[in-house]
N, CA, C and O atoms as a MOPAC input file, in Angstrom:
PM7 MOZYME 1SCF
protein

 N     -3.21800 1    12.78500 1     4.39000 1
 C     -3.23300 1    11.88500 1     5.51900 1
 C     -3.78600 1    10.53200 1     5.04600 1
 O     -4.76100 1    10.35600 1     4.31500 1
 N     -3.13400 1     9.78300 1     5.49400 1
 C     -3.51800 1     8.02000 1     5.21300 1
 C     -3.98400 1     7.71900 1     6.80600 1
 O     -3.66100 1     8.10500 1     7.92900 1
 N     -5.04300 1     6.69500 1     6.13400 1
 C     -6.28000 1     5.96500 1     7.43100 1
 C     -5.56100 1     4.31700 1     7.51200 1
 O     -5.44200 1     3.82100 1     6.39100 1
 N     -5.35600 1     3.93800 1     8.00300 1
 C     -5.19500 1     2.30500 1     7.75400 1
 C     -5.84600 1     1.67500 1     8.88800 1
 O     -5.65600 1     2.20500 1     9.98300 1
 N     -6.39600 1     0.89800 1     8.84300 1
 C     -7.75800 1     0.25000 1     9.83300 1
 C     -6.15100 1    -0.95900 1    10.45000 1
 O     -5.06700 1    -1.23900 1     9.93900 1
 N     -6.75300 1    -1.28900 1    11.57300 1
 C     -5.57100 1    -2.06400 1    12.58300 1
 C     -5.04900 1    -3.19700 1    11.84300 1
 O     -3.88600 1    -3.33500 1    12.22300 1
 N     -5.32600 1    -4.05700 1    10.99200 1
 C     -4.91800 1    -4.95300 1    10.18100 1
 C     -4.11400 1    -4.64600 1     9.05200 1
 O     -3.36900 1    -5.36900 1     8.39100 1
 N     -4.42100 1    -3.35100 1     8.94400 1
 C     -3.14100 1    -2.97200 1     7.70000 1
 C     -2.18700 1    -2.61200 1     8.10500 1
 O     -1.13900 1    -2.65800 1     7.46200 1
 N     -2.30700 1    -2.06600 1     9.50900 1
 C     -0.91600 1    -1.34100 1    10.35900 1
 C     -0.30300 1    -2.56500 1    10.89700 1
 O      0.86000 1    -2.43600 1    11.27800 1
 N     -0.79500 1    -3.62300 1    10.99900 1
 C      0.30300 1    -5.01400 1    11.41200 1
 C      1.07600 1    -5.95700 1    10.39500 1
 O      1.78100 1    -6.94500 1    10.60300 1
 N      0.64200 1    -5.20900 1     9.03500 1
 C      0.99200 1    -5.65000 1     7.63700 1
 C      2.15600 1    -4.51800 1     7.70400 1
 O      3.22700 1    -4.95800 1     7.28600 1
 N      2.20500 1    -2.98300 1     8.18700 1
 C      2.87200 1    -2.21600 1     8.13100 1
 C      4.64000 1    -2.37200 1     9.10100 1
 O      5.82300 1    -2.18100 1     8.81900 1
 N      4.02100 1    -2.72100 1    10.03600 1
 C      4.86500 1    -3.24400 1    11.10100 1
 C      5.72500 1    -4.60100 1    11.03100 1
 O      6.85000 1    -4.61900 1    11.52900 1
 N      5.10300 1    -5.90200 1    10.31600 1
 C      5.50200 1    -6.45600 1    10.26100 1
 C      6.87600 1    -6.21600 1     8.62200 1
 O      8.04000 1    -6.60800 1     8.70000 1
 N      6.33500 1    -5.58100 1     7.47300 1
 C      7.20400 1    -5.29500 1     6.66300 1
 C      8.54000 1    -4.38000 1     7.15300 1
 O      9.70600 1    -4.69700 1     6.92100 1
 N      8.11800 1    -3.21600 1     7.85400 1
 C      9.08400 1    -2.75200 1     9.34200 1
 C     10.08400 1    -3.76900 1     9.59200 1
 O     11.22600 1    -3.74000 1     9.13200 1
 N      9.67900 1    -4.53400 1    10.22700 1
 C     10.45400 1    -5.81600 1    10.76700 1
 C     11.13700 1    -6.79200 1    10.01500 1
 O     12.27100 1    -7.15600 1    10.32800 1
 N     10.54900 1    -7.22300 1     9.08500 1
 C     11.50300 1    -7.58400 1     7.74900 1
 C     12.80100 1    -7.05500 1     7.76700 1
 O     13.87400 1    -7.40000 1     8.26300 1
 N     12.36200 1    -6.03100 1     7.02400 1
 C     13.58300 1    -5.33500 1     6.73200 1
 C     14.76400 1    -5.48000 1     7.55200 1
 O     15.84600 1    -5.88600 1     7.12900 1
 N     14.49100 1    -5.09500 1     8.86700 1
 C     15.29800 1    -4.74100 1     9.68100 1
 C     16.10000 1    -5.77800 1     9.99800 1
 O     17.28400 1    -5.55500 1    10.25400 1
 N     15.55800 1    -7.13500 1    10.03400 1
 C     15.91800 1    -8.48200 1    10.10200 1
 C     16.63300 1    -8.94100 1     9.43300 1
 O     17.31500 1    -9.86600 1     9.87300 1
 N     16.80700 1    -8.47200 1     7.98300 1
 C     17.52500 1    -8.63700 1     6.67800 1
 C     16.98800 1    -9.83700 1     6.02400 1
 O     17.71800 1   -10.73200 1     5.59800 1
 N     15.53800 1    -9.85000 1     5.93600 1
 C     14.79800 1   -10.51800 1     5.47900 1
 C     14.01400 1    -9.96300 1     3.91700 1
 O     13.88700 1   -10.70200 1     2.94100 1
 N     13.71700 1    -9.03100 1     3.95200 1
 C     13.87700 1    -8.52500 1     2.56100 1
 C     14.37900 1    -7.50200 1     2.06000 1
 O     14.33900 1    -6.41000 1     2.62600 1
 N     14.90900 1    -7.69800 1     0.96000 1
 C     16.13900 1    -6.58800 1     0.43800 1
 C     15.30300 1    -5.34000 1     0.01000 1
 O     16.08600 1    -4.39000 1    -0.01700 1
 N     13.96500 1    -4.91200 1    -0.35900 1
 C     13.60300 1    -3.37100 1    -0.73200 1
 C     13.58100 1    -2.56900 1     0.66700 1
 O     12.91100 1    -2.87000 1     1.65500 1
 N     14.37200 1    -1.59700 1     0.54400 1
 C     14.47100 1    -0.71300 1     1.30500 1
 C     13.15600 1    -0.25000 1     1.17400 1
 O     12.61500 1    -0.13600 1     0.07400 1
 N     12.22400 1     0.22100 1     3.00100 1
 C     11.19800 1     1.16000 1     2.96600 1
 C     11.10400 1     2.57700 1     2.48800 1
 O     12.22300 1     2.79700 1     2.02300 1
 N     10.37200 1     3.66600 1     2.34900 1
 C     10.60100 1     4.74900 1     1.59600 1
 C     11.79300 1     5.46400 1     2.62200 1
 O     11.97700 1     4.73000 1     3.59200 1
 N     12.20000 1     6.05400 1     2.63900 1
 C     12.67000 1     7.02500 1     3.81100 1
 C     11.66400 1     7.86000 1     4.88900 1
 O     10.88400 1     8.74200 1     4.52900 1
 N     11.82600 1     7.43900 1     6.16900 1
 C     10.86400 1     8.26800 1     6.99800 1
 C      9.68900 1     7.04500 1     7.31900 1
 O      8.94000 1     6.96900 1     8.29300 1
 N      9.79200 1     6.23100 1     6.28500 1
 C      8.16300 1     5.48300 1     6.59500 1
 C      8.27400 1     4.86500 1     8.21400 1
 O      7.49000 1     5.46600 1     8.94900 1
 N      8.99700 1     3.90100 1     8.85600 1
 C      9.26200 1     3.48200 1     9.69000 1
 C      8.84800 1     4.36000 1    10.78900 1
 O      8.02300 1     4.09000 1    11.66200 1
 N      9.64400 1     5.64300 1    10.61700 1
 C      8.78600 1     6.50900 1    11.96800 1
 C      7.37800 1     6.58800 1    12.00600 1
 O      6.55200 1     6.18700 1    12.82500 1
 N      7.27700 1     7.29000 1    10.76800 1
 C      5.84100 1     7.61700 1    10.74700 1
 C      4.98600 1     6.40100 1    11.35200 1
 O      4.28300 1     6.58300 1    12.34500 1
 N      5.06000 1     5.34800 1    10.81400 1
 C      4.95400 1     3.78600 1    11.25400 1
 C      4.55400 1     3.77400 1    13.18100 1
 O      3.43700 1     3.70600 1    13.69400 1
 N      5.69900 1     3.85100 1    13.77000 1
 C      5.71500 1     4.08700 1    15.04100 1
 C      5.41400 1     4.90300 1    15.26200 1
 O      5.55700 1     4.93900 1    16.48400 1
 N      4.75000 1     6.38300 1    14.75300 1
 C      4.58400 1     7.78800 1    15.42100 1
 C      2.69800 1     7.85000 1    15.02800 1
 O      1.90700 1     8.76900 1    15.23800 1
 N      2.47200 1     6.51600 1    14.41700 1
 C      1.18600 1     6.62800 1    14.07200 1
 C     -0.08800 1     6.97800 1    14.90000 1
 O     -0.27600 1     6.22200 1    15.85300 1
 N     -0.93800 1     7.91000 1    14.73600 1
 C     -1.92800 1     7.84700 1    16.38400 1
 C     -3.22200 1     7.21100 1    15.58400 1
 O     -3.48100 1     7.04200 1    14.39300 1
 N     -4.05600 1     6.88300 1    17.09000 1
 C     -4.39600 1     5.97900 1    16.47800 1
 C     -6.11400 1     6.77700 1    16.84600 1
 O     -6.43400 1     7.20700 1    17.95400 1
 N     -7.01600 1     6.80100 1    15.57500 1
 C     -8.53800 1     7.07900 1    16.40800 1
 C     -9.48500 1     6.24400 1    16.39600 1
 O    -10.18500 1     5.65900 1    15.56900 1
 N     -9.31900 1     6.33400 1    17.81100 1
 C    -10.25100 1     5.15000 1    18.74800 1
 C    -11.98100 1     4.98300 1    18.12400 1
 O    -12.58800 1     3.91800 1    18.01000 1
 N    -12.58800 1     6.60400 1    17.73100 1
 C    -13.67600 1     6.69100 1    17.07100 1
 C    -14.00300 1     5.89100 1    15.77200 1
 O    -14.92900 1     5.10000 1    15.59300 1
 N    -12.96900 1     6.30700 1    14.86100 1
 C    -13.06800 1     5.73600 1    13.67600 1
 C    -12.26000 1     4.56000 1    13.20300 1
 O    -12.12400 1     4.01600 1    12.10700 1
 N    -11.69200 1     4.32200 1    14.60200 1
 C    -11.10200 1     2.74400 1    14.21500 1
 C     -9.95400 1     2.55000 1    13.54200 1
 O     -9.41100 1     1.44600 1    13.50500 1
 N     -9.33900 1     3.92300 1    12.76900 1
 C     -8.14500 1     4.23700 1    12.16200 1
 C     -6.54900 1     4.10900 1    12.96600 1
 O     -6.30200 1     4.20300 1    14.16800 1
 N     -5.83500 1     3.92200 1    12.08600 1
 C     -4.54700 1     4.58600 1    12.57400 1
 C     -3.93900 1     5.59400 1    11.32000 1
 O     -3.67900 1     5.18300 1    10.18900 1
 N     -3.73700 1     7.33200 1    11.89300 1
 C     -3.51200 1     8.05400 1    10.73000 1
 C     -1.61800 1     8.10800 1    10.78700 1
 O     -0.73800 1     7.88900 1    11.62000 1
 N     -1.70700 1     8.48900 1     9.52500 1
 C     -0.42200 1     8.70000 1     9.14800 1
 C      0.19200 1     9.21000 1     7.95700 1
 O      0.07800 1     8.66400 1     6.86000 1
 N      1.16900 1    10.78500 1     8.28300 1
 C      0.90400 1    11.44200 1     6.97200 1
 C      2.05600 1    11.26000 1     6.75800 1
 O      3.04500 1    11.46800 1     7.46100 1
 N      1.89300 1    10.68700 1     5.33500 1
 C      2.91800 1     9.74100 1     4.53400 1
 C      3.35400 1    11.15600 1     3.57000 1
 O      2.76000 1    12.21000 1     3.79800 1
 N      4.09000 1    11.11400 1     2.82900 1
 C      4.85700 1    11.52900 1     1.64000 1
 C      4.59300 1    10.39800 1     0.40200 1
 O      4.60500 1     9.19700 1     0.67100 1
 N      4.34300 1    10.90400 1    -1.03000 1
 C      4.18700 1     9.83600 1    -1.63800 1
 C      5.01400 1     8.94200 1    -2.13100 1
 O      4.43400 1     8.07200 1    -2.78000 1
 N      6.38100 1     8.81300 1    -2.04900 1
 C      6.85400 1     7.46600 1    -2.07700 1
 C      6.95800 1     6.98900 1    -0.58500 1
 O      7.57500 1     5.92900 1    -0.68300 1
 N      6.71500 1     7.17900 1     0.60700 1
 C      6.12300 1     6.51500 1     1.55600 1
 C      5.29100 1     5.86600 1     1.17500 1
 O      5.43100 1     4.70400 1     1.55600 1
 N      3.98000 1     6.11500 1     0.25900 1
 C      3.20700 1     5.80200 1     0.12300 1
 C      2.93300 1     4.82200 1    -0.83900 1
 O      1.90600 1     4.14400 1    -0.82000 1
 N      3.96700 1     4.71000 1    -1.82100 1
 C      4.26200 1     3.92500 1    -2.64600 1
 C      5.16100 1     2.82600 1    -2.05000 1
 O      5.40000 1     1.82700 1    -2.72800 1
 N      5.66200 1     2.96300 1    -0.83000 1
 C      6.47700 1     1.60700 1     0.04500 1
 C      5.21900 1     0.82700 1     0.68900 1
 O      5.05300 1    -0.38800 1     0.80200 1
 N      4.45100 1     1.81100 1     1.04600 1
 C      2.62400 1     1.26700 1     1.51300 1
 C      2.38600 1     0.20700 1     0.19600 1
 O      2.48100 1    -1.02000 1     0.16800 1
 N      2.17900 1     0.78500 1    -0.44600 1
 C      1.69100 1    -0.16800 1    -1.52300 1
 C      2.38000 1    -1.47200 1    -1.84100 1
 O      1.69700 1    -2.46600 1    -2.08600 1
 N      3.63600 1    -1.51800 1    -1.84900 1
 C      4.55600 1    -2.67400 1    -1.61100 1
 C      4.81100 1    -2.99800 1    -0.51900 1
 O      5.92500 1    -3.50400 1    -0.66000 1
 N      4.49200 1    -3.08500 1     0.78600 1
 C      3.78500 1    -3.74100 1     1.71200 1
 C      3.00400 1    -4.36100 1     1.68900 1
 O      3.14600 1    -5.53700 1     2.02500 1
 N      1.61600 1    -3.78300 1     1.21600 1
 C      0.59600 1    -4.40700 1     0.59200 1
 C      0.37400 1    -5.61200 1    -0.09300 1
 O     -0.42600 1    -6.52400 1     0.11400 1
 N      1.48500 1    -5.39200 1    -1.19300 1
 C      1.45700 1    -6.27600 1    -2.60500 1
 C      2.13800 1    -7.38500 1    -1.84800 1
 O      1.50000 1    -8.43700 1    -1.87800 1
 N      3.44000 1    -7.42700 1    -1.07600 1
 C      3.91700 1    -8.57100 1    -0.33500 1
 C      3.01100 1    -9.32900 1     1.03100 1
 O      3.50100 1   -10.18200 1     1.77100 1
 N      1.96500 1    -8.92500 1     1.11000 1
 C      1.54100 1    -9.00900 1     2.01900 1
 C      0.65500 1   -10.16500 1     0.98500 1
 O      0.57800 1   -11.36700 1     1.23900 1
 N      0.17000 1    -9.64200 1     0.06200 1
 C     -1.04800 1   -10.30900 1    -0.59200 1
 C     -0.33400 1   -11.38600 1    -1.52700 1
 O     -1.00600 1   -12.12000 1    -2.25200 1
 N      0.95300 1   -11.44400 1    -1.48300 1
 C      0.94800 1   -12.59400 1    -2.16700 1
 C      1.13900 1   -13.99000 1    -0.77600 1
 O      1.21400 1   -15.17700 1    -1.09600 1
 N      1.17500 1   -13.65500 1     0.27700 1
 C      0.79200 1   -14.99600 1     0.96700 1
 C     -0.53100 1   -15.05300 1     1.18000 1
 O     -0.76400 1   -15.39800 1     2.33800 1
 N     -1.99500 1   -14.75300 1     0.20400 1
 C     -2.71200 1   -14.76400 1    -0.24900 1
 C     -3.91100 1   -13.65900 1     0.82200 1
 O     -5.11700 1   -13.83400 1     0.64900 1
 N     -3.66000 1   -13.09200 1     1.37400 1
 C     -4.30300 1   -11.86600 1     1.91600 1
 C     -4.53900 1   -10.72700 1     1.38100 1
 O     -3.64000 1    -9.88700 1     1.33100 1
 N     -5.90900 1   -10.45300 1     0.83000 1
 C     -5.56900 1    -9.56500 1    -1.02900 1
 C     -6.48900 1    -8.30300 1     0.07200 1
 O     -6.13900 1    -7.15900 1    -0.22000 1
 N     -7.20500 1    -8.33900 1     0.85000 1
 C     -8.19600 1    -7.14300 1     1.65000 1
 C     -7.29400 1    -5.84100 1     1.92100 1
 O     -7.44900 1    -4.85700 1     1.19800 1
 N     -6.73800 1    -5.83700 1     2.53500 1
 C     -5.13000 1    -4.84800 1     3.16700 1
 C     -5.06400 1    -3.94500 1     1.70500 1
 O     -5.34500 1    -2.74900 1     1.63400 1
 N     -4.61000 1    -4.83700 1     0.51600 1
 C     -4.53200 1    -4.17900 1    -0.35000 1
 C     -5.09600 1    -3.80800 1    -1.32800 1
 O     -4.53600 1    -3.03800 1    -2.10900 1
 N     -6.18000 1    -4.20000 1    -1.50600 1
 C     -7.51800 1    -3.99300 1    -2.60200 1
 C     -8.05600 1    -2.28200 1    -1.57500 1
 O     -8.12700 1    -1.11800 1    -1.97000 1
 N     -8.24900 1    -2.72100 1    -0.60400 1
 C     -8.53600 1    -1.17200 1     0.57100 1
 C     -8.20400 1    -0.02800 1     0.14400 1
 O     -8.82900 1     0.99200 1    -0.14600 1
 N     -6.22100 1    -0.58900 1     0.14100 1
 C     -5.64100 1     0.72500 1     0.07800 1
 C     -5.51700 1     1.52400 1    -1.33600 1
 O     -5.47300 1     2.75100 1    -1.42900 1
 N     -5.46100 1     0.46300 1    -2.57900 1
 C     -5.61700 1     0.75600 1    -3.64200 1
 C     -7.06400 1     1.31500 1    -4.13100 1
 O     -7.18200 1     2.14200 1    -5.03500 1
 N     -7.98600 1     0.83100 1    -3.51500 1
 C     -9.43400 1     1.31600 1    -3.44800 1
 C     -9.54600 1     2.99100 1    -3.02900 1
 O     -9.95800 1     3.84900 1    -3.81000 1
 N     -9.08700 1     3.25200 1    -1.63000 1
 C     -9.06100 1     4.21900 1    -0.87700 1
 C     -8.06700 1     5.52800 1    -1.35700 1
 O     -8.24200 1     6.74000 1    -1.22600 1
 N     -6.87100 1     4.69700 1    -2.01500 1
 C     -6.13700 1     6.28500 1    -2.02000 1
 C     -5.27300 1     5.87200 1    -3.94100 1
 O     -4.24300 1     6.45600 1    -4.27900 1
 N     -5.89300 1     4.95600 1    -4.76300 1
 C     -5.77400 1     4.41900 1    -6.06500 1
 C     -4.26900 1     4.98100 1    -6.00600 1
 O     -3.85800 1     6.05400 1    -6.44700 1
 N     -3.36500 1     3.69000 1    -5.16000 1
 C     -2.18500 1     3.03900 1    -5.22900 1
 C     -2.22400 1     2.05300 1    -5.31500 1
 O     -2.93500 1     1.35100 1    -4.59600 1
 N     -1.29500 1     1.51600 1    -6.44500 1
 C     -1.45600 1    -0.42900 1    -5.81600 1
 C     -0.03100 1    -0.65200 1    -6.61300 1
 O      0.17500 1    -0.27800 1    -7.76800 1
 N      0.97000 1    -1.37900 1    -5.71000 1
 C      2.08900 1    -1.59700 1    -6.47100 1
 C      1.76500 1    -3.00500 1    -8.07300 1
 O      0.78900 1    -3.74900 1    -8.17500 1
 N      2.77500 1    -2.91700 1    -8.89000 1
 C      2.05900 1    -3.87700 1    -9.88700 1
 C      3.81100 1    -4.02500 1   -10.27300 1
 O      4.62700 1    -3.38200 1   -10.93400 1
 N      3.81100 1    -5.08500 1    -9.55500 1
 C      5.86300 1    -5.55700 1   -10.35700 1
 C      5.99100 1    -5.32900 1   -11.54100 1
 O      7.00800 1    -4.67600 1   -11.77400 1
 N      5.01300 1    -5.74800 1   -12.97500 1
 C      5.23100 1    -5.66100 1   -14.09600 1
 C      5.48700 1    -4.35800 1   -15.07900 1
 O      5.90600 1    -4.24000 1   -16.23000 1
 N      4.96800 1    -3.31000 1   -13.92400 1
 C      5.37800 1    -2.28800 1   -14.17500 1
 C      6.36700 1    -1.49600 1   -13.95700 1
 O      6.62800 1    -1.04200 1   -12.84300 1
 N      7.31400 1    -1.14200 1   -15.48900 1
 C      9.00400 1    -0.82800 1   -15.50900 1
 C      9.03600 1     0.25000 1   -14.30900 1
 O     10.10400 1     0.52200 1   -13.76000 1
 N      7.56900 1     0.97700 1   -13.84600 1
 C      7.81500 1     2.62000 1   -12.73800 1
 C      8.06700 1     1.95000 1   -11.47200 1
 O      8.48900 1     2.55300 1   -10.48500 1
 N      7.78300 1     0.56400 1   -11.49900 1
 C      6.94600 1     0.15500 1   -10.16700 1
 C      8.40500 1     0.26600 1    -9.20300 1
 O      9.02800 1    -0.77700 1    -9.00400 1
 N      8.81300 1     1.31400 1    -8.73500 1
 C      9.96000 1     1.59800 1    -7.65000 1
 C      9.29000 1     1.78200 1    -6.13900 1
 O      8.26200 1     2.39600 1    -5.85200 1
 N     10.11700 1     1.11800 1    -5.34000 1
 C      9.53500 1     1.30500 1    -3.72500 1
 C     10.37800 1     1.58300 1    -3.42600 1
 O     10.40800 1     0.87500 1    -2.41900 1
 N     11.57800 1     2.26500 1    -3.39900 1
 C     12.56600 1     2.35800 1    -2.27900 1
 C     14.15200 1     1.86300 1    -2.91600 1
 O     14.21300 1     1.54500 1    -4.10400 1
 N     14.87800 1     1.84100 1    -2.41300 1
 C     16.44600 1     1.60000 1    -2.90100 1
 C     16.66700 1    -0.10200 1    -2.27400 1
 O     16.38100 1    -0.39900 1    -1.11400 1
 N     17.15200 1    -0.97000 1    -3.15900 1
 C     17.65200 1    -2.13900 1    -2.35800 1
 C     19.08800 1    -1.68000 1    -1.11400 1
 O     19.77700 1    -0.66000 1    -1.07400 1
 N     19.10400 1    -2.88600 1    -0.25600 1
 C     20.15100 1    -2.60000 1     0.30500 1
 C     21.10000 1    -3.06700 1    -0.46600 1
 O     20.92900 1    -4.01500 1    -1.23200 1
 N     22.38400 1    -2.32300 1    -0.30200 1
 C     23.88900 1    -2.31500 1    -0.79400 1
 C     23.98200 1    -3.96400 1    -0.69500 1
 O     24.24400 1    -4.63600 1    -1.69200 1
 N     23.78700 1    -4.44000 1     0.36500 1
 C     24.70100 1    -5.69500 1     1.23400 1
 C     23.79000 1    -6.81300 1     0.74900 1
 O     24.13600 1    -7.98900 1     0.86200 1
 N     22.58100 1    -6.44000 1     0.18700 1
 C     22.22500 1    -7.64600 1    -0.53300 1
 C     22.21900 1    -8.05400 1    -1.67600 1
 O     21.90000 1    -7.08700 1    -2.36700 1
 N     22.45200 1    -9.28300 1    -2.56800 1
 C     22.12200 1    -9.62500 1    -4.15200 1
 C     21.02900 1    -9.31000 1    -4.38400 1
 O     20.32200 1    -9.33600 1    -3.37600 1
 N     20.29600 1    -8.86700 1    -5.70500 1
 C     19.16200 1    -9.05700 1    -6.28100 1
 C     18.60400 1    -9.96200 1    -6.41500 1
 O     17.52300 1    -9.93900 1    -7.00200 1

């Protein structure tokens, strides 16, 4: 189970929305989007949980990483802190997901 405090879930949502917009070409993992919307949220601990699969979890992380390059690095230092994911482009593994067909590279 993944915790994401309310500021990472609007980093989550908004990459959601990207996509869908045809605003950026990496496809999310498969499934992430629901989970996304099916997230509950505890009011106690301030969380929103959500049990990811790990390349879900690796689309998390590239959320993250796009998130932090319009210079917001917290979201993702957290999640890489919390569950030691952190996407890193330079790395040949570093896969999030399938591009779409309909876009160029």
């Amino acid at each position: 189970m993944v915790e994401l405090l309310p500021s990472q879930m609007a980093v989550m949502q908004i990459y959601i929305g990207l996509f869908r917009a045809g605003e950026i070409s990496v496809r999310p993992a498969e499934g992430l989007a629901e989970q996304v919307r099916d997230a509950v949220h505890d009011r106690g601990a301030g969380r929103w949980r959500l049990h990811l699969t790990a390349e879900q979890m690796r689309s998390v992380a590239y959320a993250f990483w796009l998130h932090q390059m319009t210079g917001s690095t917290a979201g993702a230092r957290r999640f890489s802190r919390d569950y030691g994911l952190a996407y890193r482009p330079d790395e040949p593994a570093a896969r999030t997901g399938t591009e779409r067909p309909d876009r160029p590279r």
